[in-house]
Structures are given as structure tokens and as C-alpha cells.
C-alpha positions as CSV (number, residue, x, y, z in Angstrom):
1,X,0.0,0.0,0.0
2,X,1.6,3.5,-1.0
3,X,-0.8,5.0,1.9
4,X,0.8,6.3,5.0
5,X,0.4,8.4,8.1
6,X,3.2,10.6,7.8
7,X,2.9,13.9,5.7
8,X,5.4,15.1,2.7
9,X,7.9,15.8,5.0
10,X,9.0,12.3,6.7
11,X,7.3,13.4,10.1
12,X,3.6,12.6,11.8
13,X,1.1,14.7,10.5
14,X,-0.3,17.9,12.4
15,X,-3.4,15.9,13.6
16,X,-1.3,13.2,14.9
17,X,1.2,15.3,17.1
18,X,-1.7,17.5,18.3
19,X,-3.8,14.1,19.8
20,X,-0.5,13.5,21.7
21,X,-0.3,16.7,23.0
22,X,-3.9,16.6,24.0
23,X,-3.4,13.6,25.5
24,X,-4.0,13.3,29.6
25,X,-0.7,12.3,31.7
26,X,-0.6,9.0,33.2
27,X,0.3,10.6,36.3
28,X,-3.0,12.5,37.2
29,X,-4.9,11.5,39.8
30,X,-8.6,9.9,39.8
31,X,-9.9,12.9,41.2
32,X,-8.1,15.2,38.8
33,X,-9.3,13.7,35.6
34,X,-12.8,13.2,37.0
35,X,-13.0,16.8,37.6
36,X,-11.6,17.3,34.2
37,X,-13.7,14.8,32.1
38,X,-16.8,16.7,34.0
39,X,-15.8,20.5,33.3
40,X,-15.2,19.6,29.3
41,X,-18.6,17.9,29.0
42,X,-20.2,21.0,30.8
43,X,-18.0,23.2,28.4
44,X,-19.1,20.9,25.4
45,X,-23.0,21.1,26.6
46,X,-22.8,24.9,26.9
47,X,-21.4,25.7,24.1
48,X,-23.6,23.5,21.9
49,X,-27.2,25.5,23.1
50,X,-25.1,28.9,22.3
51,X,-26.3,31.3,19.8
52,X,-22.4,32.0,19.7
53,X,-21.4,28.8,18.8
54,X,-23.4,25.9,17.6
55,X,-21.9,22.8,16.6
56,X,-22.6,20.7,13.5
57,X,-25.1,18.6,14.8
58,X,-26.9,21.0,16.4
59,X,-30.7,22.3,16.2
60,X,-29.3,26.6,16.2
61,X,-29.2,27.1,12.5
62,X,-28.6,30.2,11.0
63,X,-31.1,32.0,8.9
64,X,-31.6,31.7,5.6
65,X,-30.0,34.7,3.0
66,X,-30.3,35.0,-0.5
67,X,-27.2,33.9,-1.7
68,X,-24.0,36.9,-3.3
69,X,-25.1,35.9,-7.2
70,X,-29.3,37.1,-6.5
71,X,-32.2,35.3,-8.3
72,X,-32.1,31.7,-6.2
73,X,-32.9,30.6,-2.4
74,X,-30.5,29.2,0.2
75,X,-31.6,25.8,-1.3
76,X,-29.6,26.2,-4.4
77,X,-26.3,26.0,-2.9
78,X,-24.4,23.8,-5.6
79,X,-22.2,20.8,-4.0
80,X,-19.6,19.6,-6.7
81,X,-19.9,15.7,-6.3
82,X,-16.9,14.1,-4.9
83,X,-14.8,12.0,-6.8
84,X,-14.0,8.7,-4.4
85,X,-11.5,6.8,-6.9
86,X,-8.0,6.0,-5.7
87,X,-5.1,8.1,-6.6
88,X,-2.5,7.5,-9.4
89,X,0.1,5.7,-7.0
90,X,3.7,7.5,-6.7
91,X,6.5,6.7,-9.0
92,X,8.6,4.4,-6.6
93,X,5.6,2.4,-5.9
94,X,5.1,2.0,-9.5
95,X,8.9,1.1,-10.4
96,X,8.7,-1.6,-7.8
97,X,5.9,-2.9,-9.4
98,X,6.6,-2.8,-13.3
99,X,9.8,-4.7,-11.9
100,X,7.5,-7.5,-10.4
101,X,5.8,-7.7,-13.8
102,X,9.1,-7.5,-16.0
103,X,10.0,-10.5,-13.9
104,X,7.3,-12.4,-14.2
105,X,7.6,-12.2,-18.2
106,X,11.0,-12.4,-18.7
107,X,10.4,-16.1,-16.4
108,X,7.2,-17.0,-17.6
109,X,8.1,-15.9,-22.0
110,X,11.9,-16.3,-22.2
111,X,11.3,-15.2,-26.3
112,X,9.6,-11.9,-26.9
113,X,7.6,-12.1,-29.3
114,X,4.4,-10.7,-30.2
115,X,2.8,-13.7,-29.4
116,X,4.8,-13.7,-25.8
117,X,3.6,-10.2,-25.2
118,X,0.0,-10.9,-26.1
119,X,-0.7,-13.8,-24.1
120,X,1.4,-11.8,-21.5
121,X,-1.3,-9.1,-21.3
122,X,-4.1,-11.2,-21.8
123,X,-3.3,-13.2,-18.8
124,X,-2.9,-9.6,-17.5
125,X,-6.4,-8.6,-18.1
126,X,-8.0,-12.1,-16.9
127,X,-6.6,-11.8,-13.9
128,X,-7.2,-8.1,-13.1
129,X,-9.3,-6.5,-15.4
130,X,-11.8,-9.6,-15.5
131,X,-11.1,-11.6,-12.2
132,X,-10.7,-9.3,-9.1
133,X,-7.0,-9.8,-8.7
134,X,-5.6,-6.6,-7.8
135,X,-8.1,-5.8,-4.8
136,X,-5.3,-6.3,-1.9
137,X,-2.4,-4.4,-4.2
138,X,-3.7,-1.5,-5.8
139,X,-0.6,-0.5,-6.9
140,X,0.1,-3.9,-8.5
141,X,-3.4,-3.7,-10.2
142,X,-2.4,0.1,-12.0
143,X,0.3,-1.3,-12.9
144,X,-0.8,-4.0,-14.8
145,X,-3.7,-2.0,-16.1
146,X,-1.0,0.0,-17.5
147,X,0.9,-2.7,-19.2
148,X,-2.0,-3.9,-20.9
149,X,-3.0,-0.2,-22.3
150,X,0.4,0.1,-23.5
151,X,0.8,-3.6,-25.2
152,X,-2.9,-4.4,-26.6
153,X,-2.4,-1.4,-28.7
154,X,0.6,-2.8,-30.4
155,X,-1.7,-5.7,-31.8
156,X,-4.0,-3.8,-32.6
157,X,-6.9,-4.8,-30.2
158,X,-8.8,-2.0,-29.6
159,X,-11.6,-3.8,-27.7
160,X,-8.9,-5.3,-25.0
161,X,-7.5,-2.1,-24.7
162,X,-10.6,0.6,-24.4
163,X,-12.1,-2.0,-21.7
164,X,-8.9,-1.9,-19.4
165,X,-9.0,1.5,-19.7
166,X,-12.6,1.9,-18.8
167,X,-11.8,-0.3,-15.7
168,X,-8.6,1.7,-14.8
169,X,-10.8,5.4,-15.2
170,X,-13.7,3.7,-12.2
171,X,-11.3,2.8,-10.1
172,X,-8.5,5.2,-10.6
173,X,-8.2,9.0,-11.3
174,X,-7.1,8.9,-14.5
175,X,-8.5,10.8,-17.7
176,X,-10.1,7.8,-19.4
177,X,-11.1,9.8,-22.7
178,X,-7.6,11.2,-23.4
179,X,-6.0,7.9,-22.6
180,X,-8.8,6.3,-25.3
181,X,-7.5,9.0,-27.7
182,X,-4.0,8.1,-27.1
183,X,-4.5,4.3,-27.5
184,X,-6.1,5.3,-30.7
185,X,-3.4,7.3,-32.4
186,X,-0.9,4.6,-31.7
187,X,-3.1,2.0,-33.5
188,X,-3.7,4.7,-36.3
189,X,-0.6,5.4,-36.3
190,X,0.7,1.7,-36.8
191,X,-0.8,1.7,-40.1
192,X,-1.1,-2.1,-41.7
193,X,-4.8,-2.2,-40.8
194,X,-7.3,-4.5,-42.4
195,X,-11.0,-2.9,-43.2
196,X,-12.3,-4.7,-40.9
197,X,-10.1,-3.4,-38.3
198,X,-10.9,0.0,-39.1
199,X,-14.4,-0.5,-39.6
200,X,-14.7,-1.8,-36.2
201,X,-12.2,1.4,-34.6
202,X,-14.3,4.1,-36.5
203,X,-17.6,2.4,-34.6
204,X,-16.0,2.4,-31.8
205,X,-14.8,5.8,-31.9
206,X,-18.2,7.3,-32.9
207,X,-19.5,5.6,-29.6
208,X,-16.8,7.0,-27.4
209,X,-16.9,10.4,-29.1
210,X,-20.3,10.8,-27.7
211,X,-19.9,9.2,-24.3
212,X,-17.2,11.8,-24.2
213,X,-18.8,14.8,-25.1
214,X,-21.8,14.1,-22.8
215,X,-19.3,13.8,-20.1
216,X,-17.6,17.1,-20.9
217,X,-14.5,16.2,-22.1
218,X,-14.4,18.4,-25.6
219,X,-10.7,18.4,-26.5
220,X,-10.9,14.6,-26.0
221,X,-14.0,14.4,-27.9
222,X,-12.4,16.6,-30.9
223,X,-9.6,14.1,-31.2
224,X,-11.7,11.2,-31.0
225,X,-13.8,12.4,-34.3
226,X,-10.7,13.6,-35.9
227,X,-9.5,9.9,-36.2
228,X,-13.2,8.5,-36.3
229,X,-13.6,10.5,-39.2
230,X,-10.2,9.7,-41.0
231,X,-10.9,6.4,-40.6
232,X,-14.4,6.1,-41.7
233,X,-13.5,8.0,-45.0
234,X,-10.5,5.5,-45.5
235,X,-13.4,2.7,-45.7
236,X,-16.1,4.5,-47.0
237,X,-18.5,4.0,-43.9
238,X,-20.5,6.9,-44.7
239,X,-23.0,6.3,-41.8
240,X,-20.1,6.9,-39.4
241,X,-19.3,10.0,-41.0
242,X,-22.8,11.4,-41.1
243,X,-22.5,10.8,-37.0
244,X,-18.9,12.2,-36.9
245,X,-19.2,15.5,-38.5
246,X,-21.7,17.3,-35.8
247,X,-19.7,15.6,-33.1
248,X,-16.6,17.3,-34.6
249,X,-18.3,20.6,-34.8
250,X,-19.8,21.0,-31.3
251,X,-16.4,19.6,-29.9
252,X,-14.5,21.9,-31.7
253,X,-17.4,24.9,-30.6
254,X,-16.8,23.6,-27.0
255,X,-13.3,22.7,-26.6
256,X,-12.0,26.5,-26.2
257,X,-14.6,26.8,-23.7
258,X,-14.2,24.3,-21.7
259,X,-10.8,25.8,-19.9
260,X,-12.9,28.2,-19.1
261,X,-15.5,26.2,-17.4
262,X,-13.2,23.7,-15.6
263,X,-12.2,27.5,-14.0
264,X,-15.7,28.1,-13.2
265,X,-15.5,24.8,-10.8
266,X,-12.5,25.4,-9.0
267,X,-14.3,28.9,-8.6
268,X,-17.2,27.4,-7.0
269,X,-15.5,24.9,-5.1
270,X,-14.8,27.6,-3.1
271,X,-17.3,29.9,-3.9
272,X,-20.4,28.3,-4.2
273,X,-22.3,31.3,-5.2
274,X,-19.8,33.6,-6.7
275,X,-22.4,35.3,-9.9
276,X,-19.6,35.1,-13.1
277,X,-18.8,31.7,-12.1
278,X,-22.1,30.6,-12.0
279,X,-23.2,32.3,-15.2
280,X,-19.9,31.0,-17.0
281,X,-20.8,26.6,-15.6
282,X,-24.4,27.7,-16.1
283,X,-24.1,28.6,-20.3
284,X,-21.1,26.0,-20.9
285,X,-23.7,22.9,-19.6
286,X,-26.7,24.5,-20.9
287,X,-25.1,25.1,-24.6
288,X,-22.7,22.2,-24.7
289,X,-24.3,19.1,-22.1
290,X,-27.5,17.4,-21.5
291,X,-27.5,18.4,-17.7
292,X,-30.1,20.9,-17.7
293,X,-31.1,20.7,-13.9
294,X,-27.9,21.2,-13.4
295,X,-27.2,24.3,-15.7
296,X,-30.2,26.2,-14.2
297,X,-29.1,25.5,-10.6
298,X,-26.1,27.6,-12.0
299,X,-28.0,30.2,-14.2
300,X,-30.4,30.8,-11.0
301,X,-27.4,32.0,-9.2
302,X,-26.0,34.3,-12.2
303,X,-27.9,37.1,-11.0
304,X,-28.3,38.2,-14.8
305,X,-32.3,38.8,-14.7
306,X,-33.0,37.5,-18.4
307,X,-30.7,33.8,-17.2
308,X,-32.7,34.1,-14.1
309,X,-36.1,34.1,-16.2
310,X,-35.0,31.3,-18.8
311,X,-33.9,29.5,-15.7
312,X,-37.4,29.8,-14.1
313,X,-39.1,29.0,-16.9
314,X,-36.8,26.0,-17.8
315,X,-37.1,24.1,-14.5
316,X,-40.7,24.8,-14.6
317,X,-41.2,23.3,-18.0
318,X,-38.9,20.2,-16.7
319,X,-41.3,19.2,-13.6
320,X,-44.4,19.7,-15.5
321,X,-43.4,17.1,-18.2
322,X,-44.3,18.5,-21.8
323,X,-43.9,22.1,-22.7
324,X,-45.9,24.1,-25.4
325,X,-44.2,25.0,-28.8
326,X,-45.5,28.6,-27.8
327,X,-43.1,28.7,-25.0
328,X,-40.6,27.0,-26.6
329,X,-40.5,29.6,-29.2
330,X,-40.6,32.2,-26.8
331,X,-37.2,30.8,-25.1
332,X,-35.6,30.7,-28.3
333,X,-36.2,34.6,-28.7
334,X,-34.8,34.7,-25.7
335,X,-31.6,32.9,-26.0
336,X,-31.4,35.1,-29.2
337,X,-31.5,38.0,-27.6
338,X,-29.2,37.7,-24.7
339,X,-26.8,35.9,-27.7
340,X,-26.7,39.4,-29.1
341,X,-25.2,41.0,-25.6
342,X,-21.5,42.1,-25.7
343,X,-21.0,40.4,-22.4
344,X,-21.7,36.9,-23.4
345,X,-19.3,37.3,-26.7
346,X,-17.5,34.4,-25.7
347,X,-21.1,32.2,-26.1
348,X,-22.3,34.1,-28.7
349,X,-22.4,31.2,-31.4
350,X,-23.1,28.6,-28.9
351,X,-26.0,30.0,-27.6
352,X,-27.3,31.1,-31.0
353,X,-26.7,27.4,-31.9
354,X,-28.7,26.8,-28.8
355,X,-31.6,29.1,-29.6
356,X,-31.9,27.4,-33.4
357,X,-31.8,23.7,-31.7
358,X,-34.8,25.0,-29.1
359,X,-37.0,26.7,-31.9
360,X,-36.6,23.4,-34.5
361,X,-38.3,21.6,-31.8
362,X,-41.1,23.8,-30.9
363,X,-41.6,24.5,-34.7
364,X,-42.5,21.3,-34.7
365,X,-45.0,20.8,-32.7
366,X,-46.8,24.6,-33.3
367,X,-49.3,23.1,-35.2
368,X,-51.3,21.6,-32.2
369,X,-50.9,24.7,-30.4
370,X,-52.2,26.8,-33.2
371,X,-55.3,24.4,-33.5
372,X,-56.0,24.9,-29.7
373,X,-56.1,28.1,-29.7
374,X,-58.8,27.9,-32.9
375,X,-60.8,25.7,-31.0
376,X,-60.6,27.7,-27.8
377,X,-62.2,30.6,-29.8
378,X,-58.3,32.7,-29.6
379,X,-57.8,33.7,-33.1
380,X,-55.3,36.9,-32.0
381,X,-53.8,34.1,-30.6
382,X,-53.1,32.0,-33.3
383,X,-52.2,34.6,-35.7
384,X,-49.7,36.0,-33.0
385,X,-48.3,31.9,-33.2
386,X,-48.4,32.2,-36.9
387,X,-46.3,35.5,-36.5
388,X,-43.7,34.1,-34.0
389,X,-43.2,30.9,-35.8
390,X,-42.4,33.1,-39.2
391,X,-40.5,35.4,-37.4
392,X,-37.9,32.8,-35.7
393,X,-37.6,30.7,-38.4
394,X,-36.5,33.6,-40.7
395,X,-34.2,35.6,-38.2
396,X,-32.1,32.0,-37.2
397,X,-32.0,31.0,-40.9
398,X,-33.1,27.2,-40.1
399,X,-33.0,24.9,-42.8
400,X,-36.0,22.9,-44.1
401,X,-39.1,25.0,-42.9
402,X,-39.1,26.8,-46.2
403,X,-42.0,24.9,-47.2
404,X,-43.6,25.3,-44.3
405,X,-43.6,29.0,-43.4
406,X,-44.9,29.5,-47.1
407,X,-47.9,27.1,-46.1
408,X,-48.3,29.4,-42.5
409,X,-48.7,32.6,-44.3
410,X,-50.9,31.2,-46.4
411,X,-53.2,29.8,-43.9
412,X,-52.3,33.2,-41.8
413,X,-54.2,34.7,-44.3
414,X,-57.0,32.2,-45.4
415,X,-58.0,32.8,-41.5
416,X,-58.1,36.3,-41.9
417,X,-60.0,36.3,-45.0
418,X,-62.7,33.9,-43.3
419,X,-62.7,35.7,-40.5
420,X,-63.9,38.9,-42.1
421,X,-66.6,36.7,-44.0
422,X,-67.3,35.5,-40.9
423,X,-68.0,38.8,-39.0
424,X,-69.7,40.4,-41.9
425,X,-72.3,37.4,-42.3
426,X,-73.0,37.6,-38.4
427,X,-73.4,41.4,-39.1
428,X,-76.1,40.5,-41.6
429,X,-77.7,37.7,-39.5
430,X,-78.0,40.0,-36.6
431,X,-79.7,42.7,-39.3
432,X,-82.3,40.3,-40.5
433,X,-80.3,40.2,-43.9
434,X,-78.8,36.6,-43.6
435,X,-79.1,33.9,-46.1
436,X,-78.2,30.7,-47.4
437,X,-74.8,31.8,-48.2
438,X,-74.2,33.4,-44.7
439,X,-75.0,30.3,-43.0
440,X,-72.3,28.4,-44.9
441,X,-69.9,31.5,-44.4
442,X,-70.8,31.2,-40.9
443,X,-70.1,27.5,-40.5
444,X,-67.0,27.4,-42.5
445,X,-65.0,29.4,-39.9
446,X,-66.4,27.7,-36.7
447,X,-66.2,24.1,-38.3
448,X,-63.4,24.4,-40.9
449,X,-61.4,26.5,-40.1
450,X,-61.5,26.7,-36.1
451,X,-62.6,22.9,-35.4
452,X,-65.6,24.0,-33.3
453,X,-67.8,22.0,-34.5
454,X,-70.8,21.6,-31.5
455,X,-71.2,25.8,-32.5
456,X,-71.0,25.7,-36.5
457,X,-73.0,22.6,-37.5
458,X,-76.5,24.2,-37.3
459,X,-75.4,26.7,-39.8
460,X,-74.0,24.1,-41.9
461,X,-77.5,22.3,-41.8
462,X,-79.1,25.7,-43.1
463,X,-76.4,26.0,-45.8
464,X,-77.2,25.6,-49.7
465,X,-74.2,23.3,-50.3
466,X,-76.6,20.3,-50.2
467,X,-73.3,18.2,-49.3
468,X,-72.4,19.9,-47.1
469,X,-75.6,20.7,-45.8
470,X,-76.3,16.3,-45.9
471,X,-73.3,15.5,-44.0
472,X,-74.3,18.0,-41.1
473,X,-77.5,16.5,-40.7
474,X,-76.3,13.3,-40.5
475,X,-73.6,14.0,-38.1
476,X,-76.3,16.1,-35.9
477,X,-78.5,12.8,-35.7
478,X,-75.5,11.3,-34.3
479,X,-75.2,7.7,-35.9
480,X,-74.9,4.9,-34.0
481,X,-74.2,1.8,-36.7
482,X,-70.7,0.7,-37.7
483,X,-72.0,1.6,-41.4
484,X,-73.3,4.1,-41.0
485,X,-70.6,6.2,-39.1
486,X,-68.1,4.9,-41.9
487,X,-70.5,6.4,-44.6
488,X,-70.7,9.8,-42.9
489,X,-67.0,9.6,-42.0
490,X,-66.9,8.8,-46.2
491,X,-69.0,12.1,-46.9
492,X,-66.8,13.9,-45.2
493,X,-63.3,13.1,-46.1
494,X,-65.2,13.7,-50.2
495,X,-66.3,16.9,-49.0
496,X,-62.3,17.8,-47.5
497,X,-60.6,16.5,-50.9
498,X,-62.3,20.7,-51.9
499,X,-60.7,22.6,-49.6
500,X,-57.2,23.2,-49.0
501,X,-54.5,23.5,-45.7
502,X,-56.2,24.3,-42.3
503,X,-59.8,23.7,-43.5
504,X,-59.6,20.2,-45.5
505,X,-57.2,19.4,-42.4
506,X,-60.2,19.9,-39.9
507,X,-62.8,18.3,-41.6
508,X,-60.7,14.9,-41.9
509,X,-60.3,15.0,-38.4
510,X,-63.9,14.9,-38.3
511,X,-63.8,12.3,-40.4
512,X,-61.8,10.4,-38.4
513,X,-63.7,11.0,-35.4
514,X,-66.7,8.8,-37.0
515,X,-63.9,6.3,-38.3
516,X,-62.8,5.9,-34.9
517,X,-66.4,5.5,-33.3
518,X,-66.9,2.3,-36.0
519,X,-63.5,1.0,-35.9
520,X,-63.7,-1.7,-33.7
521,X,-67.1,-3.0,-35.4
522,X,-65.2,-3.2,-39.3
523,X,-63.9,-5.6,-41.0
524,X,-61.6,-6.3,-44.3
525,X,-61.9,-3.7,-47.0
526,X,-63.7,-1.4,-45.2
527,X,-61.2,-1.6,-42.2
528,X,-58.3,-1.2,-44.7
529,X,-59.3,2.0,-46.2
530,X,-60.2,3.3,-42.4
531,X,-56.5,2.7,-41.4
532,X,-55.0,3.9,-44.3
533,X,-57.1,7.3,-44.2
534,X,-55.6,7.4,-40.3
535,X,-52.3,6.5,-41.2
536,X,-52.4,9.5,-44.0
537,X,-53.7,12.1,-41.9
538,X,-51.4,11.7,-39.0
539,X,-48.0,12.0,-41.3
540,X,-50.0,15.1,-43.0
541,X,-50.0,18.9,-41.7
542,X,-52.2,22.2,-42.6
């Protein structure tokens, strides 16, 4: 064992001589120590119920304060999680033992050969990488761990080699990613290797690549997809590649921020609130990680009122399960905004980055929130979603929505339009002035294009579209039959195949509100076309 109870200078540590000091003479009488032992229990007891001094342990605690960064409670003091793996062991205790194992092959494989050396490590690896050899000599067990991440390379057995290592990083503090990338060069570097070989490296590679860029270890990461990459165009795995390239670009993004954030937590370990630290652990894992919890804790505490806000809303969002593409949307012009601030320069494309990657996913799901608000009778509402979603798209430049935003200012406007018919043929209903016309005016904007359908039927019934006007008075009767609920689910997909983007997409939901209602009671060709209509109109958008 290379533990000891001496300190770096030969002699007892300062605990050790201090308990001797402390220590009661031999020579003191009964009495005397009795007296003692009673007056330092008294002493202890006394100054345990002080306001002056209260011990660890005790019930006094001090009042709560808002901590030096503003924007959190006393609850959101951060505690960096301790790392219990054994220390590297010193260099003597490591030359001893590297001259136990030299000994043991130079007896055991009197040729060295590759063959010697790879049944050498392999015996290595059984014994304490697979068995549980090296639990009574730790310093034995690194070194033999060591050997083996030295020798498997050399043969080119990368799955030997990143498993010793990933045994030697739990139980050791050692750097596992940076000693995968430097196991990975040498066997690059080698040359000689079959396409299977590097096939199997470049998968390998990817996999590591992302374990360590989720684990915050970006100049690793970068070196990882440099050779992942090299290696996958050598063989033409073009799937690897397609993985590789965005890991190569957010490492590279990351990697000269991440001196900067390994800063940050030597700041906090001592300062657990200090604001600039905070802010600067609190962008890093929020642009670059997966650890949001985390990253608000830290933006809670940057006492920057606009991080405080997102921060809010974020942990909000993450207790309450699914969040709206509204507010989603709204954090992205957020993160925009404060991207735009001279004082976060340094994150400026990262959190831009992170803004784009937050409004792609609410764009995607602003279609159901647009509809609710239609329904809910909140038509500033939905224009104002219509707005945001054209406004966000266009200002971060996001690829592929092209299509879409033309098909959002289209609808934008078909709303309007059928709003204004709407109001003007309640204006002439209310006058006395109302005909059949009006009524299907009227109708068309509560059932088509709103999806309120309980309020706009009986002015569909009084329509002249005699259709339309058939298909709401069948649905107002209600049908109960299998057939029959498939029929008026038929008349109204025919009568949707007329109208175009938020209208035809509302009246096949109607459609499939009868189809769902006779599902369970059809059977063969009818079922068929049922499913198919469902399958179509949930892979289909207004």
C-alpha cells in the first residue's frame, strides 16, 4: 500500500502530534481527571445550546439569506460531487511494481515475441481486469492495467485495450477519454490495418466520441472524431461520417470553452455562489451538455435577470413534463436575444446554436398549439403563433421549414379572410339580412377553419351546399351503426378533398372522429381504407 500516516515531509502529521499533545498524563490522579472529564462535558454542553457557537449537529441554524449571485434561495447552494476513486500511485511504488511484472515475463516468456507479449497481457487482463486480482495491491493492479493499455495497442486490439481503460478510469483517477485517444493514435498510427479493423475502430470511436462529449470532455471528444472521421472516409462508412461530422463541430465549438469552465468549478468549489462563475458553468452545460437541472441551478445563481427568467421557466417546463411549442419559441427569442449582448461574446455562437436547436423543436409541434387556440375561440392568438413561428424561423436561418412557413402565411391569411366573411355574415344575420350563403360562411369558420364544430353545425344544416348541408345532418342525428358512421365519415373526407391546408385538415379530423367511433365493429376492405385514411392524416400537416 503507498498509503501512509506521515505527511510530505518524513514526520507525523499535524493531527497526529496535536492528539498526543492533548493527551491526559498518566500521572494525574482519579480525582483530577474526573474533575476534568466533568468540566469539558459541561464546556461541550454549553457551548452546543449557544447562539455564539453551535456545533454541527446542532438544532441553532442560521437564517436563511439570499445567496451573493441574487435570483435563487439558500436551497440552491451547488455541492460539486466528490470523486472517491484511488489516486494515481507514486512513481517508486510504481517502479517496484513494473519490476515484479518485468520479472514475471522475462520467467514466464523467455522469447519476446508478439505472441509472448499478447498472451502476456491477456493473462494480465484475466486476472485483473476480468477476475478481481488486484483488490489487496492497488498499486500492482495500476500497474498491470497500464501494461495492458500500453501492449494491446501494439496488436491492434482495440476492444482489450478501451475495456482496461474503462476499468482503470472507475477505479483510478485517470483521464479515461484522453487515454482512449492516445491508444487510438498509436493504432492509427501503426498503419497495416485490415477494413475490418478500421471498420470496427471508426464504430467504436463514434461511440466514445459521444460518451465523451456528454461527459464534458471536448478536447478529447475533438480528437476522438478527428480519427473517427479519418478512418471512416479511408473505408467508406459513410454512416459513421454522417454521425462524426456534428460531433466534430460541437467539440470543436466547445473545446475552447471548456478551460474556461473547468475555471468556473475550481471557482465554485470555493465559492459556491460567486455570480460570473455561476453564469460561466451555467451557459457551458446548458449550450454544450444534456444536464439541464444542473445548468439552471447555475443560471439561477448568475444574478443576470433575463438567465434568471429562462432559468425559471426552464425548471418549470422540466417538472411539468411536456412544454408548449408557444413557450418554446418564446425561449428561443430569448436565447437570441441575450446571444446578441456584448458580455456573453465568448457564447455568442453557442448560444445562438442553442436558440436554433430550441426553436426546430417547438416549430415542430406549433401546429397543435395553433389548433387549440382555434378551438378555444383565440384567433389573435393563433395569428400571434403564426407571427412568432415566421419570425424565428426567418431571423435563425433554419434549414428545411421553407415549405412550411410558405404554407403558415398562407393559412395566416385564409383565416383572416374567413374571419372577415365571418364577421360580416354575423353582421347580416343580426340585421335580419342573412341567407343561405351566410350560414355556410358562418359554418366554414367555426367548423373548418376553427374545429368547433358543437357551435357551427347548425349553420351548416341551413347552408345551400346540399353536401355539405347532408353531411351535417347526418352527423347532428348522431349515428350509431358501424355503417353508417363509416358512410358519414366517407361524406366527409369527399367533401375535404375541396378545400385546401387548415380547412380540408379539420374536416378529416372529423372524419376520423366517425372512423374511430366504427372501428372496432369493421372488418376487411372497409377496415383497410379506415386505417390507411388514419395512417395519412397523422403523417399530413395544414
Amino acid at each position: 500500500m503507498w498509503y501512509t500516516p506521515l505527511n510530505g515531509t518524513g514526520k507525523p502529521s499535524a493531527e497526529f502530534t496535536f492528539a498526543q499533545r492533548m493527551a491526559p498524563p498518566r500521572l494525574l490522579g482519579r480525582w483530577t481527571l474526573a474533575r476534568g472529564l466533568v468540566f469539558v462535558l459541561t464546556a461541550i454542553m454549553v457551548l452546543s445550546t449557544s447562539k455564539i457557537w453551535a456545533l454541527p449537529n446542532s438544532t441553532t441554524r442560521p437564517a436563511t439569506t439570499q445567496p451573493v449571485g441574487g435570483g435563487g434561495t439558500g436551497n440552491d447552494k451547488l455541492k460539486m460531487p466528490e470523486d472517491t476513486r484511488l489516486p494515481v500511485p507514486p512513481a517508486r511504488e510504481l517502479a517496484r511494481a513494473n519490476d515484479e511484472l518485468q520479472a514475471y515475463y522475462v520467467k514466464k516468456y523467455p522469447l519476446d515475441t508478439n505472441l509472448a507479449e499478447y498472451k502476456f497481457y491477456m493473462t494480465l487482463f484475466r486476472h485483473y481486469v476480468s477476475g478481481n486480482g488486484g483488490r489487496h495491491r492497488p498499486v500492482m493492479c495500476y500497474a498491470a492495467m497500464m501494461a495492458i493499455v500500453k501492449l494491446a495497442p501494439l496488436q491492434l486490439d482495440s476492444n482489450t485495450t478501451f475495456e482496461t481503460i474503462a476499468a482503470l478510469a472507475k477505479k483510478y483517477k485517470v483521464h479515461e477519454y484522453r487515454m482512449i485517444a492516445e491508444a487510438s493514435q498509436r493504432m492509427v498510427r501503426l498503419g497495416g490495418m485490415s477494413v475490418s479493423t478500421a471498420t470496427t475502430l471508426a464504430g467504436q470511436l463514434v461511440t466514445y466520441t459521444g460518451k465523451a462529449i456528454k461527459s464534458v470532455h471536448f478536447k478529447s471528444a475533438e480528437r476522438l472524431a478527428r480519427m473517427g472521421l479519418t478512418l471512416a472516409e479511408a473505408v467508406g462508412n459513410e454512416p459513421d461520417e454522417k454521425e462524426l461530422i456534428p460531433m466534430l463541430a460541437d467539440a470543436r465549438l466547445a473545446a475552447p470553452l471548456s478551460g474556461k469552465f473547468e475555471q468556473a468549478k475550481k471557482r465554485l468549489a470555493l465559492h459556491p455562489n460567486a455570480p460570473a462563475a455561476n453564469t460561466t458553468a451555467g451557459l457551458f452545460l446548458v449550450c454544450f451538455t444534456t444536464h439541464r437541472m444542473q445548468a439552471d441551478r447555475h443560471l439561477l445563481l448568475s444574478g443576470d435577470p433575463k438567465l434568471v427568467s429562462i432559468a425559471k421557466t426552464d425548471k418549470e417546463s422540466l417538472t411539468s413534463g411536456k412544454v408548449p411549442g408557444s413557450a418554446m419559441i418564446a425561449l428561443a427569442h430569448q436565447w437570441l436575444a441575450i446571444s446578441k449582448e456584448h458580455v456573453y461574446r465568448r457564447f455568442r455562437q453557442p448560444i445562438r446554436k442553442l436558440a436554433k436547436r430550441t426553436a426546430s423543436t417547438a416549430l415542430q409541434s406549433i401546429d397543435s398549439d395553433i389548433l387549440r387556440a382555434l378551438r378555444n375561440d383565440q384567433y389573435n392568438r393563433a395569428q400571434s403563433l403564426f407571427h412568432d413561428a415566421i419570425a424565428i424561423t426567418t431571423q435563425l436561418n433554419i434549414a428545411g421549414f421553407s415549405r412550411r412557413i410558405s404554407r403558415w402565411q398562407s393559412t395566416s391569411r385564409r383565416l383572416a379572410s374567413l374571419r372577415n366573411s365571418y364577421r360580416k355574415a354575423i353582421k347580416a344575420m343580426n340585421n335580419g339580412k342573412s341567407n343561405g350563403s351566410d350560414y355556410l360562411t358562418i359554418g366554414e369558420y367555426l367548423c373548418f377553419g376553427t374545429g368547433r364544430w358543437k357551435d357551427g353545425l347548425p349553420y351548416l344544416r341551413r347552408s345551400k351546399n346540399g353536401r355539405i348541408k347532408q353531411a351535417a345532418t347526418t352527423d347532428a342525428r348522431e349515428p350509431k351503426s358501424a355503417p353508417a358512421q363509416k358512410a358519414l365519415g366517407d361524406m366527409w373526407w369527399r367533401i375535404s378533398n375541396k378545400y385546401k391546408g387548415i380547412e380540408r385538415y379539420n374536416i378529416r379530423l372529423r372524419a376520423i372522429h366517425w372512423y374511430d367511433l366504427a372501428l372496432k365493429r369493421l372488418h376487411g376492405s372497409a377496415l383497410t381504407a379506415v386505417i390507411y385514411r388514419k395512417l395519412t392524416l397523422k403523417h399530413e400537416a395544414f
